[in-house]
Every structure is written in C-alpha cells, then in structure tokens.
N, C-alpha and C positions, 0 to 999 in steps of 0.2 A: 795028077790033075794038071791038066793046062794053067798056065801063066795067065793066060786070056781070062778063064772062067775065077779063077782065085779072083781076078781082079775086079768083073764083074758084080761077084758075090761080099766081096768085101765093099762097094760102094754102095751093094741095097741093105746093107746092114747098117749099115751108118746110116744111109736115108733115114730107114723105118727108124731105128734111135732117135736121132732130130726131128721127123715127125710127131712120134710122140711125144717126145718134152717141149714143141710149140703146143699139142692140145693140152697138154696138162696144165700150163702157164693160160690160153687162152679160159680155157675153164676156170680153175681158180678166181681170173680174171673176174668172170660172171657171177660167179658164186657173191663171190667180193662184194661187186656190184649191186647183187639183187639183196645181201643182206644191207646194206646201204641205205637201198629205199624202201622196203618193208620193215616199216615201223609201227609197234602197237598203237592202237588206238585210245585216246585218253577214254575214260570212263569215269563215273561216280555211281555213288551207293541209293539204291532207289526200291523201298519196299514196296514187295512182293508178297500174295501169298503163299504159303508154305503147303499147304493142302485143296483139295476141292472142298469146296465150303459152298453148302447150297442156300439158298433165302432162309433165313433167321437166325442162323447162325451167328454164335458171339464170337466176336474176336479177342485172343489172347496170345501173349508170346510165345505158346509151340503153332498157331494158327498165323506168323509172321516171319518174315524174317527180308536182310537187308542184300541185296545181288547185284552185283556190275552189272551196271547197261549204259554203252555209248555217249557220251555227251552231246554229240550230233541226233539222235535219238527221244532227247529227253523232251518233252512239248508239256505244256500247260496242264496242269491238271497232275501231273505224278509227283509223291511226295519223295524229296530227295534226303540223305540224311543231312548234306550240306545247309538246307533250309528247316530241318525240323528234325534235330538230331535225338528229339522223345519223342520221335511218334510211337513207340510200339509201347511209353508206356500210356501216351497220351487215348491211343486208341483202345484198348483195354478194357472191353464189354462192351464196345459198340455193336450195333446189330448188322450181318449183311443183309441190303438193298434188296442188291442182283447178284445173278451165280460167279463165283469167284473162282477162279482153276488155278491147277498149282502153278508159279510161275508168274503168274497173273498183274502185270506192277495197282497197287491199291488205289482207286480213284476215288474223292470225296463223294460224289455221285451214287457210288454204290455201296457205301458203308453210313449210317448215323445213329447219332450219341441217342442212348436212349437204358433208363435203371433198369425198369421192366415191360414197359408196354413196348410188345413187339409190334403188334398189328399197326398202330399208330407212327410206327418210324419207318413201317415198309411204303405209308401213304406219302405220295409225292406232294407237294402244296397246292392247296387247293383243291382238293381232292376229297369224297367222302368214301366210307364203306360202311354198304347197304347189305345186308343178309335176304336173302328169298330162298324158300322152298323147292326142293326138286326132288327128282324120282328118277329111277329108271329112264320111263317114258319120257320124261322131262329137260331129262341131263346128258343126253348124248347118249343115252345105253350104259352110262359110269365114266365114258372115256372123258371128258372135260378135268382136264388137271388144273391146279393153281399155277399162274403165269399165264395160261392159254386164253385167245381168244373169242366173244363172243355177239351172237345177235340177241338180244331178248323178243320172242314174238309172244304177244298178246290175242290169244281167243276170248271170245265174247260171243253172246248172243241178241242178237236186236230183236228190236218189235217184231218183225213178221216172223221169229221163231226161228231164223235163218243164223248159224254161227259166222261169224267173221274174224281175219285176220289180220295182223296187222303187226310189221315190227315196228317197235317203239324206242328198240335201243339199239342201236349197231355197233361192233367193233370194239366191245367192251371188256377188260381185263379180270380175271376171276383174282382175287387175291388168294381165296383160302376156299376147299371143300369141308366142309364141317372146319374141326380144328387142325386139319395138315396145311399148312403153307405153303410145301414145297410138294412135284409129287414122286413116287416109286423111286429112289439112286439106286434098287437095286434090278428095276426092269421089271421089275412083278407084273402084273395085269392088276388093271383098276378095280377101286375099292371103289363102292356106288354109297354118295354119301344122301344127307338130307335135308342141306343147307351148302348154299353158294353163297360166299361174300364176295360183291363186286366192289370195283373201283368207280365212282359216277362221281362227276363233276355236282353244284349243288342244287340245280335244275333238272339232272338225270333223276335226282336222287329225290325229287319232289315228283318227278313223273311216274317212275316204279312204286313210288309207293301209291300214289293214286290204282295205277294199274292194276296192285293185288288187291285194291278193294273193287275194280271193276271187273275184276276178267273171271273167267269161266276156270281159264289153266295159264299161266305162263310157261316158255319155254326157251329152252337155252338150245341153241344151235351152234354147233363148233365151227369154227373159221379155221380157216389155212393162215398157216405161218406168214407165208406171204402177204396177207392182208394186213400186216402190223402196221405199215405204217396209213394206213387210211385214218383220215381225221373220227373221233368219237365221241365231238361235242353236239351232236344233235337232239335234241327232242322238240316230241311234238308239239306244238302250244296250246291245240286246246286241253291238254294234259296239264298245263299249267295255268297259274294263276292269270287274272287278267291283266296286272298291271297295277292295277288303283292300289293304293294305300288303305290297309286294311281290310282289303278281299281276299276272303278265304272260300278254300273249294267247298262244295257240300256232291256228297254221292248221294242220286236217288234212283231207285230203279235200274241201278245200271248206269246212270248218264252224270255229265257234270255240271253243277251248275253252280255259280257266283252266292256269298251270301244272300244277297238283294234279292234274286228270284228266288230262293228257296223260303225266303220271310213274305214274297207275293202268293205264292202257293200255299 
C-alpha cells in the first residue's frame, strides 16, 4: 500500500476516535444536566377511595385508603392526612352522598355521618322527601332511575269535562325507586317500581302533595342529563298556601280553596 493512503487512513481513524469521545463527553454532558433539573415533585398523603362505591354505601377501612397527590394539586375541600391524620377511623360508617370511583380523593360534600338513617343523610339541607305513586304509564316506561331527573306533570279534569295539563314540578331529583337508591352497577335493564321518592324543597313538597289530592294521574317525565343544572325551586302558588297566618288549603271538587271560603260555602 501507498505511503499516501496509510497516511490518509490513519488520520480518519483518529478523526472518527476523537469524534466520538467529544459525543460521548457531550452527551453525558446532557444526561448530567437534565438529571439536574428533573426533580420529583413534593406530594402529600390525601384520602382516596379505594373502590367504586355507589350512593349509600358505608364507608369503612378496606372502602379507604391514603395516595400521593401533588401538593400544587391539593385545593379546598380534600382531606390530607397532614390535617386529619384519623380520618379513615373518624369516617367509619359514614354514608356516600354521591357516586365515589376508585381513586377518587374523598370530599365532605359527598360523604355524611349518619347510625342508620340513610335516606335522611343522602337529603341535602333544606330539603324534603316526598313519595308519590307510579306505574309503567307513569314512570318513563321503568326507565326513571334514582339520581335521574325529572318534570312532574299533573292531569285533571275541569268543569266542562275537558282534561288538562299541567307541569307543576320541573327538574326534580328522584332520590329512591321503591327502596333502591342507587340504580342497576351491573347494567341490567330497569326494574319498574311503585313508588318514587323525590327531592322537593318545602313548598314543592306542599304543592305535590295538594296535586295528588287534585289530579286525575300524575306523571313523571324523564329529563336529559343535561338539564341538571336548570334551577328546581318553582312551584305554582295557587297550589300553595295564600300567605295569611293560619290558612290552610281545603280540596273541594277538585279546586282549591282557603279555609275562609270553604267555612262561606
């Protein structure tokens, strides 16, 4: 071989050499670097539940447990164990609110303390539950689940023999079908119950029940999900009282009237 080429080839072998021990220095370099500034994230211990847990469900320590989450993360309302390092024994037969998924960090909001009355801990304040009758016909065909929305529409019939309608209640929450709470976790198709207990502020809850002494049928109409957040403090007034102190309704024939005219009649 040529003198030339030896010489040649012995200079790109050295190049490529020192080439790659600059990348390997450079890299390292970066590595170096980037473990530098990737630094874990501080965290604290913030209960969670540990299962899906549907409304009424009690909670208990295999129903709990405590999971890193962010410190940058944490907002108002989530119990840390930093701040209440008993909660899981403090919590301990509480009832769920609202549906809890596994993972789920625990809000006051959706869990409360209660021995045995469930119905009464699921009610938010201020709040009554009313039971009314349904059917089939009545109740969506069966589909109306607990949690779901609804209209209450009132049938009647007036003087000229002609029926009328009329919703009286909109956007109302079903708490309970018969005695289920919660409906189907396993997807089933609906059970057609024969009793709906609603959620009604204490003026719904004086209008419905006037209504089942007036009406011919009531009816429960299902709402879309979407409608939740529509306000559901309306009722009618002349379904209600008139005001005065110590006026009570009287039903006659169908209609409503004050005690005072029912004692003129």
């Amino acid at each position: 071989m040529k003198p030339a080429r030896i010489i040649i080839l012995t200079v790109a072998v050295v190049a490529a050499g020192l080439a790659g021990l600059l990348a390997m220095q450079l890299g390292g370099g970066t590595v170096q670097q980037a473990q530098e500034i990737i630094r874990p994230a501080a965290t604290v211990n913030v209960l969670v539940s540990a299962a899906n847990l549907p409304v009424g469900s009690r909670l208990n320590d295999e129903s709990l447990r405590w999971a890193q989450w962010p410190v940058s993360g944490v907002v108002q309302g989530l119990i840390t164990e930093s701040d209440r390092p008993d909660a899981l024994t403090e919590l301990n037969g509480f009832v769920v609110r609202l549906p809890l998924f596994e993972g789920e960090p625990v809000r006051a909001e959706k869990v409360a303390d209660s021995s045995s009355r469930i119905m009464s801990s699921l009610l938010p304040a201020g709040k009554r539950a009313v039971a009314t009758e349904i059917s089939v016909a009545t109740g969506a065909g069966g589909f109306v689940l607990p949690n779901d929305r609804v209209d209450v529409i009132m049938v009647r019939k007036a003087d000229d023999g002609a029926f009328r309608t009329e919703d009286i209640l909109s956007n109302i929450r079903v708490l309970a079908i018969d005695q289920q709470i919660q409906e189907n976790p396993d997807g089933s198709k609906a059970v057609v119950g024969t009793t709906a207990t609603l959620e009604l502020t204490p003026d719904q809850a004086k209008v419905i029940t006037v209504a089942q002494q007036m009406a011919n049928r009531l009816t429960l109409a299902l709402r879309s999900v979407a409608d939740a957040q529509e306000p559901d403090t309306g009722a009618p007034d002349y379904l209600l009282a008139g005001g005065e102190k110590g006026q009570v309704q009287v039903i006659k024939s169908g209609k409503v009237v004050t005690n005072a005219q029912a004692v003129q009649q």
